[in-house]
C-alpha positions in Angstrom: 4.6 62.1 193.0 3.0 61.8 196.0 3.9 58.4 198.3 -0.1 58.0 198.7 -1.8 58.0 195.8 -5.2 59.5 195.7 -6.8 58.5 192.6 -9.0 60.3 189.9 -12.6 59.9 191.9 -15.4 61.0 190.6 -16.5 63.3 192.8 -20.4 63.6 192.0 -23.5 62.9 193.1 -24.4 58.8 193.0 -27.1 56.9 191.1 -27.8 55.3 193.9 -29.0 58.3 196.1 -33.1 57.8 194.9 -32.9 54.0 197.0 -30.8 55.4 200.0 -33.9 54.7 202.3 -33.9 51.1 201.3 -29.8 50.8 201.4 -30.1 52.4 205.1 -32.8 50.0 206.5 -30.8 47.1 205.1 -27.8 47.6 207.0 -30.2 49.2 210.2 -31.6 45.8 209.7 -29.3 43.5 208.9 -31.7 41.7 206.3 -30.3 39.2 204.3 -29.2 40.0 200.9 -31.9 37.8 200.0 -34.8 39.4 201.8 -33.1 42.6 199.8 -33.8 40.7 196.8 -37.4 40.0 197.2 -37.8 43.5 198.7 -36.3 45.5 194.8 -38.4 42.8 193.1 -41.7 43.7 194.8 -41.0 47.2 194.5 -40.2 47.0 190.4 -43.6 45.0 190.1 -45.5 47.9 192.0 -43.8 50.6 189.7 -44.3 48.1 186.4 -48.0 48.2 187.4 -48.2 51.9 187.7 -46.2 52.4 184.4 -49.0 50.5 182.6 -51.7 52.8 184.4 -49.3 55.6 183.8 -47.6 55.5 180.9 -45.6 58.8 179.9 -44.9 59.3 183.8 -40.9 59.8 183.6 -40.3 60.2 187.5 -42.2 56.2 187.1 -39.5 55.2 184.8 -37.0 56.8 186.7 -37.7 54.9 189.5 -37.5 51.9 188.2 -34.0 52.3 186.5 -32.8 53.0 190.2 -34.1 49.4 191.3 -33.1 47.6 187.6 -29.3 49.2 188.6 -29.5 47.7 191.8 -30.5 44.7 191.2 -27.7 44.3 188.6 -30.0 44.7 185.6 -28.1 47.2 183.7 -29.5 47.0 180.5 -33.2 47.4 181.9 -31.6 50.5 183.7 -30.5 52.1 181.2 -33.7 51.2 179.0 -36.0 52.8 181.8 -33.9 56.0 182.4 -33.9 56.6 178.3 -37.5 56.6 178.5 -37.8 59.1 181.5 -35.4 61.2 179.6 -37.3 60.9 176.3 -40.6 61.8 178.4 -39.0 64.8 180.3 -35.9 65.9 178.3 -35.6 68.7 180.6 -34.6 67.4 183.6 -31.0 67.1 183.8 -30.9 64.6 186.5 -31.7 61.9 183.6 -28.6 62.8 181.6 -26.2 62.6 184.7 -27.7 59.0 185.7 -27.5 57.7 182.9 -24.0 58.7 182.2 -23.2 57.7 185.6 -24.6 54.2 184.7 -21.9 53.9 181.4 -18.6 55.0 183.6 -19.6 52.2 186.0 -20.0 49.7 183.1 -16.7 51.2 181.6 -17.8 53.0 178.7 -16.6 56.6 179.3 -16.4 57.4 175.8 -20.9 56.8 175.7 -20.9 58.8 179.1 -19.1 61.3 177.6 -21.7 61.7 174.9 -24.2 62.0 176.4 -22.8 64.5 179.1 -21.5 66.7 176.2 -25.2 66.6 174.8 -26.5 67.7 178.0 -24.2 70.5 178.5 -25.2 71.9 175.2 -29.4 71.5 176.6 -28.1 72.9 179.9 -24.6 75.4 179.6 -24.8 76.6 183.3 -25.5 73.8 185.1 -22.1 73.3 187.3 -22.8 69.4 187.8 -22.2 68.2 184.3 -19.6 70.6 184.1 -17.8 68.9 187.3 -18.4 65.1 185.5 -17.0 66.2 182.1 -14.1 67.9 184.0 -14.1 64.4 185.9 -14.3 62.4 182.4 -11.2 64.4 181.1 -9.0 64.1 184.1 -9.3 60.4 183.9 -7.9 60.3 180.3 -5.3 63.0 181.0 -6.5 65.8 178.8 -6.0 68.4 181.7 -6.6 71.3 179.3 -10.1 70.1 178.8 -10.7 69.5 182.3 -9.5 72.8 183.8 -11.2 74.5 181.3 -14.7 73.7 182.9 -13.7 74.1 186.3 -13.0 77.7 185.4 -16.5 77.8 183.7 -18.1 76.0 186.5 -16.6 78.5 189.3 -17.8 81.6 187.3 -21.2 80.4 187.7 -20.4 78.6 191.7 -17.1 80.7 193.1 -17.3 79.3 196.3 -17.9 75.5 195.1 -14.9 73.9 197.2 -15.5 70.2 194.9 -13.9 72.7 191.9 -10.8 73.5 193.7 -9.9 70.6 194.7 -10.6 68.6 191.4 -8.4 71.7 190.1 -5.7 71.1 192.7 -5.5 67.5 191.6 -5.2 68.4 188.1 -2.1 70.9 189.0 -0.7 68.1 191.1 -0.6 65.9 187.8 1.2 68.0 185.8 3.3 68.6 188.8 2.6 72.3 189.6 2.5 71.7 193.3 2.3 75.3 194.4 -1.0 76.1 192.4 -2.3 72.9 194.0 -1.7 73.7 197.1 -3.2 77.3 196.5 -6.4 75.5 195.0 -6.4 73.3 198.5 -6.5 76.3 200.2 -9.5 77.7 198.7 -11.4 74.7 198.9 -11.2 74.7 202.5 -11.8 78.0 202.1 -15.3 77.8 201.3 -15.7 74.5 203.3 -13.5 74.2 206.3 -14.9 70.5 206.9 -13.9 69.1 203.5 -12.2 66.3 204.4 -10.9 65.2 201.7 -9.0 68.5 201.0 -7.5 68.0 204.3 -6.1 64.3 203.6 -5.1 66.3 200.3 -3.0 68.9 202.0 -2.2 66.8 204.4 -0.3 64.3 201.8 1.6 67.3 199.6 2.9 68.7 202.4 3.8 65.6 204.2 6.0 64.7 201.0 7.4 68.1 201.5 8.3 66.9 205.4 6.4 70.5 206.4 4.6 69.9 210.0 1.8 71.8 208.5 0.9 68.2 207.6 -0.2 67.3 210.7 -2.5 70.5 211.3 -4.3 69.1 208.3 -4.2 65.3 209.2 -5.7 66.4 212.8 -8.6 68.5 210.6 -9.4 65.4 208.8 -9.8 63.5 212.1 -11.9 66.3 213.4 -14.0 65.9 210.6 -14.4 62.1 210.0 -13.1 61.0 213.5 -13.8 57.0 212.3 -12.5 57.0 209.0 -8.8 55.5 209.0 -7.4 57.4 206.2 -6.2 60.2 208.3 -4.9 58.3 211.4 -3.1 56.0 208.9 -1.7 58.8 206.6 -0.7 60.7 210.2 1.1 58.0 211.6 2.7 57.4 208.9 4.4 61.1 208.9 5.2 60.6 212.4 7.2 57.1 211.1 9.0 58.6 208.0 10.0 62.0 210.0 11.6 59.9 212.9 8.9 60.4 215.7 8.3 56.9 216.3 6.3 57.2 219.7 3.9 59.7 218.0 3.6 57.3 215.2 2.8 54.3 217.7 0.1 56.3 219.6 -1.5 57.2 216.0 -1.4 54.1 215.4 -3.1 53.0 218.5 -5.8 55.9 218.2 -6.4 54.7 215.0 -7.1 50.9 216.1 -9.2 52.1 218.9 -11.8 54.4 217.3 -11.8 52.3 213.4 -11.6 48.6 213.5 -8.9 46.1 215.5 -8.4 43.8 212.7 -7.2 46.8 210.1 -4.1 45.1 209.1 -2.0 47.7 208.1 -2.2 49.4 211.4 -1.4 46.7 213.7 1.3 45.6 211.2 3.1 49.0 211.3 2.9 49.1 214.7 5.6 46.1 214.7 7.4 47.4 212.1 8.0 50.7 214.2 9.2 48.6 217.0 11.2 45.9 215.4 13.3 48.1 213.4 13.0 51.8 214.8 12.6 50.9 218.7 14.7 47.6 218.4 12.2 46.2 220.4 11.2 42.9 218.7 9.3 41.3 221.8 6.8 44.3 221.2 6.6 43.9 217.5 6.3 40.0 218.1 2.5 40.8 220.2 1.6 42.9 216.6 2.8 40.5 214.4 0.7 37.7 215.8 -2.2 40.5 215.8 -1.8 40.5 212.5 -1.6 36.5 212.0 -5.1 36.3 214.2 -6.8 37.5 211.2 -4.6 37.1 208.1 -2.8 34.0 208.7 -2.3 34.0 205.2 0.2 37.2 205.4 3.3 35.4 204.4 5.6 37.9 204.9 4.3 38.5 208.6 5.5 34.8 209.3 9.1 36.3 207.6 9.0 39.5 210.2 8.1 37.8 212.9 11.5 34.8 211.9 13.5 37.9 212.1 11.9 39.0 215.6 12.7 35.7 217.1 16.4 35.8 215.5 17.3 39.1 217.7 15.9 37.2 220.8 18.2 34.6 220.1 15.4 31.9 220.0 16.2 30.3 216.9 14.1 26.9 216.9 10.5 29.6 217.3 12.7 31.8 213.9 13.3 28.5 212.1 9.2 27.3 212.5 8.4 31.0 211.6 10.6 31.0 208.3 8.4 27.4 207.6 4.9 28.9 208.2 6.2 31.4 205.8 7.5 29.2 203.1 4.0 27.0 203.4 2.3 30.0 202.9 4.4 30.7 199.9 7.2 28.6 198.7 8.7 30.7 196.5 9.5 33.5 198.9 13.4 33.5 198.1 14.4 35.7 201.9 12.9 32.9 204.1 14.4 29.9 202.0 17.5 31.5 202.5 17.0 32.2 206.4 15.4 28.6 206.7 18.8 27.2 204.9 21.0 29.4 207.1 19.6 28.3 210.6 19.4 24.8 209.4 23.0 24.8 208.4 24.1 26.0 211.7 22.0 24.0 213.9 23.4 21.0 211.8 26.8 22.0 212.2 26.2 22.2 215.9 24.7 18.4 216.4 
């Protein structure tokens, strides 16, 4: 099993892609959620109006359902986009929305239903075929799943999506070559797929093969400001012994993403308290990390430990009591807390 888990996404096109001019100039913006508000609003009573001059137009409907989703009115949604499908049952798009709309609502077994019923209207279309595949993965019936990937890519041989929803399938039932070979001809097809990359980058990491970092560079290639790869990286770096690589990965990571990623800065420490025995360093991380997440008991721990190597035991003892305020059940810095007290009692 892999040490980073990379769940069973579903890898398809989002319901949300028909309002991704109004999502954009939101955050272009910055209007207030608000002002968003009033914005859907105006735009459903627009479409409402045109519905009533228009009746049996389904792309009016289907409009609508986009903004009733958004605006958390799923019921509405799902009304609207039943209506564009009854109007227009040949458009395919209506049968992957609204199936889209049930897995977010958490009824897979109704998006399943309906994706099976358009799959018999439309046999070669390679999108339902991915969700169904999707659907199955998530409820482990692999057989299923695989066998409309292999459908799917007779139709689309070089879809890379196929391989690697393949490759994670083999990696479930722990056939790691085959999913590595599925990998491969997923970046095949797409050399800038990141997510095969991260993919690759993780199976052969577990397998401490250096080829790991090829892919882990790829990924940052491709998505240079997503921390996934720079975390995933470092991380190999860390567990294979290379701690100065891992601390500059970590830094790159910090510079290009986001200062306050907490994982980042508190690795960083980590690598210098206990690989570099350098717990000044990791004491500048640690209270990084207590800047923005003062509530990170187990930083106030680390940081007790730090000042116990530098011999300053009144800042270790404060350290193990910000810890236990934070949570006073944390059984290691009770016992630290007792032990310092003990001897500085001892000492009076």
């Amino acid at each position: 099993m892999l040490k980073t888990f990379i769940g069973l996404v579903f890898i398809a096109t989002l319901f949300l892609l028909g309002c991704n001019d109004t999502v954009k100039s939101t955050e272009e913006s910055n209007t207030t959620k608000k002002e968003v508000v009033d914005t859907i609003k105006i735009k459903i009573d627009s479409l409402s109006k045109a519905i009533r001059e228009t009746p049996k137009n389904d792309a009016l409907f289907y409009q609508r359902g986009h903004l009733y989703f958004i605006n958390g009115e799923i019921a509405k949604a799902v009304n609207d986009l039943e209506i564009a499908k009854k109007l227009n049952p040949d458009s395919v798009l209506y049968y992957l929305d609204l199936s889209e709309i049930e897995l977010r609502r958490g009824e897979s077994g109704i998006a399943k239903n309906i994706l099976e019923g358009a799959h018999e209207r439309f046999p070669e279309n390679v999108e339902l075929m991915i969700r169904l595949a999707n659907i199955h993965m998530a409820v482990e019936q692999y057989q299923k799943a695989r066998t409309y990937l292999i459908k799917a890519s007779r139709i689309e041989p070089r879809n890379a999506r196929l391989y690697l929803l393949s490759s994670m399938i083999f990696q479930q039932i722990n056939m790691i070559d085959k999913a590595i070979s599925e990998l491969y001809l997923a970046i095949k097809y797409d050399p800038n797929y990141y997510e095969a990359h991260v993919m690759l980058g993780l199976i052969t990491a577990e397998q401490n093969k250096d080829i790991a970092i090829d892919h882990y560079m790829n990924a940052i290639r491709i998505e240079p400001k997503n921390p996934e790869a720079y975390y995933n990286l470092a991380m190999y770096y860390q567990n294979s012994g290379r701690y100065k690589k891992a601390l500059q990965t970590y830094g790159k990571g910090l510079k290009v993403i986001d200062s306050t990623l907490q994982h980042f800065i508190y690795n960083s420490a980590f690598v210098y308290e206990n690989y570099l025995n350098k717990p000044d360093s990791a004491l500048v991380y640690y209270q990084n990390v207590i800047n923005y997440f003062p509530d990170d008991y187990r930083v106030y721990f680390r940081m007790g430990q730090c000042y116990e190597d530098l011999g300053q035991e009144k800042k270790a003892m404060a350290s193990y009591d910000m810890c236990l305020k934070v949570n006073p059940n944390y059984e290691e810095a009770f016992e630290a807390l007792s032990r310092l007290s003990e001897k500085h009692n001892k000492n009076r």
